[in-house]
VEXLUM-990695 format. One line per 10 residues: their letters; for each residue y, z, x of C-alpha. Coordinates in Angstrom, 2 decimals, decimal comma. Each point is the difference from the previous one (the first is absolute). Last residue first. Layout:
<vodos>
a) Y:Z:X ~ ...
</vodos>
This chain:
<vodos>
xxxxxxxxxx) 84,29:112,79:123,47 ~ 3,40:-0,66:1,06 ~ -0,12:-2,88:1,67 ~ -3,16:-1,57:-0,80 ~ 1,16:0,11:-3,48 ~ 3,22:-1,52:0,83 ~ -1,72:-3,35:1,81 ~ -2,46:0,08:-2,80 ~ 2,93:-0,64:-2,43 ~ 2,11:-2,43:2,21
xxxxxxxxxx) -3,06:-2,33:0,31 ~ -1,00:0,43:-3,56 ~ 3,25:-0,60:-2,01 ~ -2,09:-1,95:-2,05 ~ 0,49:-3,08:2,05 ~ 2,33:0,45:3,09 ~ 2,23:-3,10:0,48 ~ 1,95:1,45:-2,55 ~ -1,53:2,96:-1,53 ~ 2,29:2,52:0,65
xxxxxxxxxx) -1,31:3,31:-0,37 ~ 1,90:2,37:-2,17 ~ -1,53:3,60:1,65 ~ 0,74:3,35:-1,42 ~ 0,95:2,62:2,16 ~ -0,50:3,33:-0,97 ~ 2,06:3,43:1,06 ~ 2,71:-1,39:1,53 ~ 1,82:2,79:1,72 ~ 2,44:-2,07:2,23
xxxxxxxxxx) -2,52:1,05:3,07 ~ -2,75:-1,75:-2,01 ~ 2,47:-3,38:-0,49 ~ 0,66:-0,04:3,08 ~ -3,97:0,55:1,19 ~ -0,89:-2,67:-2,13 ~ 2,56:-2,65:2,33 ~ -1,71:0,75:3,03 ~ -3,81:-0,71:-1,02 ~ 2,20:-3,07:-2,06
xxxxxxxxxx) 0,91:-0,72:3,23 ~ -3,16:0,02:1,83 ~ -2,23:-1,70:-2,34 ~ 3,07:-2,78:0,50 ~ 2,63:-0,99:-1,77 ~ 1,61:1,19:-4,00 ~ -0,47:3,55:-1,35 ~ 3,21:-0,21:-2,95 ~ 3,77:0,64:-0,34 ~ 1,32:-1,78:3,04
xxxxxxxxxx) -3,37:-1,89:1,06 ~ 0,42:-1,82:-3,51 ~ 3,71:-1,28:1,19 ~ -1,42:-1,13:3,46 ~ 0,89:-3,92:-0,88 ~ 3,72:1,57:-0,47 ~ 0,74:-0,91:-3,59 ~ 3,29:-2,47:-0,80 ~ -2,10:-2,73:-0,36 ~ -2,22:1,45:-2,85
xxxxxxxxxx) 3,14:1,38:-1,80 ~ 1,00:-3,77:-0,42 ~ -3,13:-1,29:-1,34 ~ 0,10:3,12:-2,44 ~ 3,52:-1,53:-1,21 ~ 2,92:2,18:0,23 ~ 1,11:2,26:-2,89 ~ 2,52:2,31:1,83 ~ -1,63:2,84:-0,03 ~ -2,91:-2,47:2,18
xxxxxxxxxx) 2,73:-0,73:2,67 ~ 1,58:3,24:0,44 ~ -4,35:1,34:0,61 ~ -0,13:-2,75:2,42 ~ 3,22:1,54:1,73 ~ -1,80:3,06:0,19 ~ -3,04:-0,62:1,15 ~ 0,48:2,30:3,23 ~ -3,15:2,68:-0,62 ~ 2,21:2,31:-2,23
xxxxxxxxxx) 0,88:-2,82:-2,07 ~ -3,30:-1,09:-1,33 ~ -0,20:3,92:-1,17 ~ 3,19:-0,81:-1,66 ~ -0,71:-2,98:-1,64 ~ -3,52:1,83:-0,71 ~ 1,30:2,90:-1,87 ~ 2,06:-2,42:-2,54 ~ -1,51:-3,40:-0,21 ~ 2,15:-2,55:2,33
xxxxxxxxxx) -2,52:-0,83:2,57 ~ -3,27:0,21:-1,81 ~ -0,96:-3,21:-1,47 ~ 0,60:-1,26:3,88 ~ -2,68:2,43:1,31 ~ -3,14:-1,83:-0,80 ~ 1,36:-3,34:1,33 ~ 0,39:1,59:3,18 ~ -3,69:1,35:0,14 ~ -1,60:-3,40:-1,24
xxxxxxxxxx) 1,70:-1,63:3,17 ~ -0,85:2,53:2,13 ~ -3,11:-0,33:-0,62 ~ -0,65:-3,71:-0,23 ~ 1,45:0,62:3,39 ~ -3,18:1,77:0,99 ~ 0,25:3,65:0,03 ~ -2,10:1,82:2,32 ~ 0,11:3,13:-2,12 ~ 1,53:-0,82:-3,31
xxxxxxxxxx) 1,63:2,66:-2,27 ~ 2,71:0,66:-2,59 ~ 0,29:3,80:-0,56 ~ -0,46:1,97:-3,40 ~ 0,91:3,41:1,32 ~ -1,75:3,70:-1,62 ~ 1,86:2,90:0,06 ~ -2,23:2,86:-1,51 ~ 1,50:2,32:-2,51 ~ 2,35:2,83:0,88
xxxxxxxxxx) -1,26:3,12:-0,64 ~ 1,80:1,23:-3,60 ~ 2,71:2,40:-0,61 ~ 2,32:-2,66:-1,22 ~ 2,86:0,37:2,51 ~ -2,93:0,08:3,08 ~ -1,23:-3,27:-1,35 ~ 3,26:-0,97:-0,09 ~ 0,96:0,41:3,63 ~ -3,83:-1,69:1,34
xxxxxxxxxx) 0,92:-2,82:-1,98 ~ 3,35:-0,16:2,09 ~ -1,40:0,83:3,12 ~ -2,97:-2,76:-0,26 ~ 2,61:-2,46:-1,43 ~ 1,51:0,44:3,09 ~ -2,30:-0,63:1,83 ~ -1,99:-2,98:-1,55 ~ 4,11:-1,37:0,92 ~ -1,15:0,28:3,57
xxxxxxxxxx) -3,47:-0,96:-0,17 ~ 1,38:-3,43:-1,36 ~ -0,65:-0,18:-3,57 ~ -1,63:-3,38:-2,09 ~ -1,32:2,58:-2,96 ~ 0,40:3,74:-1,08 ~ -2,63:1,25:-2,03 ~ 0,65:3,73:-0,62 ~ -3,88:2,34:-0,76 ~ -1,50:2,20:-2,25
xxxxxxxxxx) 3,42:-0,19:-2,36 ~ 1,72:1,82:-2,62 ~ 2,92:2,24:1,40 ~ 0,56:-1,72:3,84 ~ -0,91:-3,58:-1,81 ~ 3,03:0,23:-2,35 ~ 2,36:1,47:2,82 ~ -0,88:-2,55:1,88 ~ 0,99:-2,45:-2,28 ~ 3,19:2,15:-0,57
xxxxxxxxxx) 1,09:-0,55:3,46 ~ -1,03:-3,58:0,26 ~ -3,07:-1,63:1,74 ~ -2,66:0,48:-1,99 ~ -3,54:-1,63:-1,32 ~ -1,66:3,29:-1,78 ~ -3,90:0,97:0,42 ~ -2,43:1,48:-2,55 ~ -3,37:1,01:1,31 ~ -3,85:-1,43:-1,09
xxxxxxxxxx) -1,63:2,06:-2,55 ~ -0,01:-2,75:-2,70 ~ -0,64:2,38:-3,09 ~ -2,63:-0,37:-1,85 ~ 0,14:-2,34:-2,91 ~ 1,83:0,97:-3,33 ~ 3,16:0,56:1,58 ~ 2,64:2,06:-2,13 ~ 3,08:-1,84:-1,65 ~ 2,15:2,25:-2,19
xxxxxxxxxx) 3,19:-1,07:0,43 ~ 1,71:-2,60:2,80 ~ 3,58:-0,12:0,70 ~ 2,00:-1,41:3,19 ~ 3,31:-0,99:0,68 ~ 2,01:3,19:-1,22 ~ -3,80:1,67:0,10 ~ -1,45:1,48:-3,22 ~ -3,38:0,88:1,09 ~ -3,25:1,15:-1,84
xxxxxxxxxx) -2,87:-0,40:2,37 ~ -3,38:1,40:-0,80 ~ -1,56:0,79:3,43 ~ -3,03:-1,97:1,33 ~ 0,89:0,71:3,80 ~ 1,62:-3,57:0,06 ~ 1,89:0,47:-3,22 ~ 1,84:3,26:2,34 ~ 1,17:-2,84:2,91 ~ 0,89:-2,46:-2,57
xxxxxxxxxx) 2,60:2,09:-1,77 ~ 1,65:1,49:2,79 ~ 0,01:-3,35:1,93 ~ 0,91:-2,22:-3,02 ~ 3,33:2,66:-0,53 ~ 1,16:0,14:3,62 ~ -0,39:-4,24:1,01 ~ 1,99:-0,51:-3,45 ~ 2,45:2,24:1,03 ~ 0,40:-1,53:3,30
xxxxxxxxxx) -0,47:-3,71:-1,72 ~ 3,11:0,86:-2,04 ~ 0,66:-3,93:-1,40 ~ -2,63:-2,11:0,59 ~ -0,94:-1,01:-2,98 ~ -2,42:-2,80:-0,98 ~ -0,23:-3,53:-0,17 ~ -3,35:0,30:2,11 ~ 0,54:-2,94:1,97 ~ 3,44:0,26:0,31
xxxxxxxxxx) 1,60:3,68:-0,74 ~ -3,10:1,85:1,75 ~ -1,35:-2,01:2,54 ~ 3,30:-1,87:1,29 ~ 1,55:2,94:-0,19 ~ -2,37:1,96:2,30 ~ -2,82:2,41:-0,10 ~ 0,48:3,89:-1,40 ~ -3,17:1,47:1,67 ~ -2,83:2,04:-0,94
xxxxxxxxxx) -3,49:0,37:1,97 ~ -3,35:0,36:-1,91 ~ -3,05:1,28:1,31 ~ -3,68:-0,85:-0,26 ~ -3,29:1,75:0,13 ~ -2,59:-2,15:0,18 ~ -2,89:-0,78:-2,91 ~ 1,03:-3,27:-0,46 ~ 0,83:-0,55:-3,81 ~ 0,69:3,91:-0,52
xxxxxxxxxx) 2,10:-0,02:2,70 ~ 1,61:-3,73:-0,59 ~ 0,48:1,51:-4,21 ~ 1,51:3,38:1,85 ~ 2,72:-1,83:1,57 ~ 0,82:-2,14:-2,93 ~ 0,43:2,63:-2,43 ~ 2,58:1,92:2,27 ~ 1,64:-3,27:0,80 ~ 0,03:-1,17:-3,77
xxxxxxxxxx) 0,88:3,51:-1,13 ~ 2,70:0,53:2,30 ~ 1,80:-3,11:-0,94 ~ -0,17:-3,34:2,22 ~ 3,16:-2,13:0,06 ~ 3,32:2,49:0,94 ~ -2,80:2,35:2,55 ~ -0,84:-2,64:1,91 ~ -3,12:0,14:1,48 ~ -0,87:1,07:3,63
xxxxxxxxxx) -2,59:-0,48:-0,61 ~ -3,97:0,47:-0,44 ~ -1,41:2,40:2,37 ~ -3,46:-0,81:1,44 ~ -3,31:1,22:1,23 ~ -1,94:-1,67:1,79 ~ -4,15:0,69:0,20 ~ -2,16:-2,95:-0,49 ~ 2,17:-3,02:-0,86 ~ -0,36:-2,86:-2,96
xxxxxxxxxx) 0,46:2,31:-3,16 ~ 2,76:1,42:1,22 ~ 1,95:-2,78:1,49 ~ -0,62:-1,83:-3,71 ~ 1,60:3,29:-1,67 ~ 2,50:0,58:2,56 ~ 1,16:-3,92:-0,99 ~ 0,01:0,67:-3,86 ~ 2,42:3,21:0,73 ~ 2,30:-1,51:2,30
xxxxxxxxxx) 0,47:-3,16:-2,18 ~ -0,39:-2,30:2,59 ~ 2,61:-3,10:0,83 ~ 4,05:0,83:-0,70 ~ 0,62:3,47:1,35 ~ -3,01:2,59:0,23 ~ -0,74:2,44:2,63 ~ -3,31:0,98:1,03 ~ -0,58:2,57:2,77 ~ -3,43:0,26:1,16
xxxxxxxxxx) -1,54:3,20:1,44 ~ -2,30:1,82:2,75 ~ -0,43:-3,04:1,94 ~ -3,75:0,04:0,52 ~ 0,07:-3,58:2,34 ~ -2,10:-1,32:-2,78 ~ 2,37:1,16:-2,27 ~ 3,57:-1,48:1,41 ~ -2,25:-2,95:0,53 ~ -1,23:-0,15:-3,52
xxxxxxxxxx) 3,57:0,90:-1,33 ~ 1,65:-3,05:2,14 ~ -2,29:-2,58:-1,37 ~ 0,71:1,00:-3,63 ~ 3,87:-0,80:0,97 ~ -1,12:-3,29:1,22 ~ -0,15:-0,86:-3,82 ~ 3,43:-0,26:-0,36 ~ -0,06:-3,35:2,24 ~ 2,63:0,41:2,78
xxxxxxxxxx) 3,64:-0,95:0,98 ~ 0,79:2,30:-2,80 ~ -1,27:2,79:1,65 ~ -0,52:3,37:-2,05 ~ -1,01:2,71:2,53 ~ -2,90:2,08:-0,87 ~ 0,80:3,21:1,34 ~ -2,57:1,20:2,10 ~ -0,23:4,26:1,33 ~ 0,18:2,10:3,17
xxxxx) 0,52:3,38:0,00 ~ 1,71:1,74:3,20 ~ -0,57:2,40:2,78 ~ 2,74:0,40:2,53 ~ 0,21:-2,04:2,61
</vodos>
C-alpha cells in the first residue's frame, strides 16, 4: 500500500449528544492523529468548536470546513481561521465548499444561485487573506475590499470540497489539497485523473487528494444503523447522487430526486451501503480496503468514525491507527 496521511473528521451525529464531538478530538489526539476535520451544519459553529478542541488537546491540528462559500464571506473565514490560531496556538486550515439547498436557501435564506462561481471567487480571495495579503476583489458572486488580517496568519492549508468539472478546476488553480467525500476507490479515481488534468492546464502541481470516508471497524449494528442514516441526506445532492450511483444505489438515488421521505430512502439502502463508499468490517478489510483507495491515488484519508455502539469513535480510531501507523 502506498503511503498515506491519516486524519479525524468529527462527524456530526444526530443520534448523539453534540458534545461527544469533544470526545472524538481527545482520542483522535491522544492517538497523535495528525489533524481534525471540523465541519459545521446545524450544532457547532466550526470556529467556536476548534477553539474549545484546541484548548483541551496537546498537539492536533485542525482545518475548519468545508464552509459554504454563499453564507460565510472571505473575511469572516479568513478572520476566523487565524482568531482559532492565534486563540490555540496550532496551525489551522480552512477547506471551501458550496453545501446544499437546504443549507443555503433554507436555513440560511441565502443564494444559491452560481455556487461554481461562487466556490472560484471565495477560494481566490480567501486563499491570498490567509497569507496576510490585502484583498480587493470584485467577484460576479463574491466582493470583499480592503480587508488585511490583523493577527498572524493561520498557516494551516486551504482545501476545496469537489466533485464537478469546474469544482475541480477551482481546487486544481487555488488549492493545497481536493476534499472529496463518501467515494468508492473507483470514482476517487477518476477524480484523481481529472484533478490531476487541470492541474497540468493551470501550470500548477496538483494538490493533495484527500477522502472523507465513513468508518467503523467491527461495527456493531448500532453502526450500521448510524452509518445508513448518515448517507440518506446525501442521495439526491449533485456529485454524490452520482457517486451513490456508481456503487448500485441508483434506484435510491430515483427515489430521493423524487422527494421521498428519509424513512423511505432508509429502506431502500443495502445494509452494506457505508462499506460501498467508506472502510467498513474487519481490521482486515479496512487493511484491504486502504490499499484501494492508495492505488486510486488518495493522498490522505480522513477518518468519520461512527460512534454508534462505539463511544467516541475510539474503538474504530485505535483500530486504524494500529493499522497504519
Amino acid at each position: 500500500m502506498n503511503a498515506m496521511d491519516m486524519s479525524v473528521v468529527i462527524g456530526d451525529w444526530p443520534d448523539r449528544p453534540p458534545e461527544e464531538a469533544l470526545h472524538t478530538a481527545a482520542i483522535a489526539d491522544r492517538l497523535r492523529f495528525g489533524e481534525l476535520w471540523i465541519g459545521e451544519t446545524d450544532t457547532w459553529d466550526a470556529f467556536a468548536l476548534a477553539s474549545a478542541i484546541g484548548l483541551a488537546t496537546d498537539q492536533i491540528e485542525m482545518t475548519v470546513g468545508p464552509l459554504p462559500v454563499t453564507v460565510r464571506d472571505p473575511m469572516m473565514i479568513a478572520m476566523g481561521a487565524a482568531s482559532v490560531a492565534a486563540l490555540t496556538r496550532r496551525r489551522i486550515g480552512v477547506a471551501l465548499g458550496t453545501s446544499s439547498p437546504r443549507v443555503v436557501e433554507r436555513w440560511h435564506g441565502r443564494s444559491g444561485e452560481r455556487p461554481a462561481t461562487a466556490l472560484e471567487e471565495s477560494a481566490r480571495a480567501v486563499r491570498a487573506l490567509l497569507t496576510g495579503e490585502r484583498v480587493d476583489l470584485d467577484g460576479e458572486v463574491v466582493r470583499t475590499h480592503g480587508f488585511r488580517l490583523r493577527l498572524a496568519p493561520p498557516g494551516g492549508p486551504l482545501s476545496v470540497a469537489a466533485f464537478g468539472d469546474r469544482a475541480v478546476r477551482t481546487a486544481a488553480e487555488h488549492a493545497d489539497r481536493m476534499l472529496i467525500d463518501m467515494v468508492s476507490p473507483g470514482v476517487a479515481a477518476d477524480l484523481r485523473a481529472t484533478l490531476d488534468a487541470a492541474a497540468g492546464k493551470a501550470g500548477r502541481r496538483a494538490p493533495r487528494l484527500v477522502a472523507w470516508l465513513p468508518a467503523a471497524v467491527d461495527p456493531t449494528p448500532e453502526s450500521y444503523a448510524q452509518l445508513m442514516w448518515s448517507i440518506v441526506p446525501y442521495l439526491g445532492l449533485p456529485g454524490y447522487a452520482e457517486a451513490f450511483t456508481d456503487v448500485g444505489l441508483g434506484d435510491a438515488v430515483a427515489m430521493a430526486r423524487d422527494g421521498a421521505q428519509p424513512k423511505e430512502l432508509l429502506t431502500a439502502l443495502p445494509f452494506d451501503v457505508a462499506g460501498r463508499v467508506g472502510l467498513v468490517g474487519t481490521a482486515d478489510e479496512v487493511r484491504a480496503r486502504l490499499r484501494e483507495y492508495a492505488d486510486a491515488g488518495v493522498d490522505e484519508v480522513a477518518v468519520v468514525p461512527a460512534t454508534g455502539g462505539d463511544p467516541g469513535g475510539e474503538r474504530t480510531l485505535t483500530a486504524i491507527r494500529r493499522l497504519t501507523r
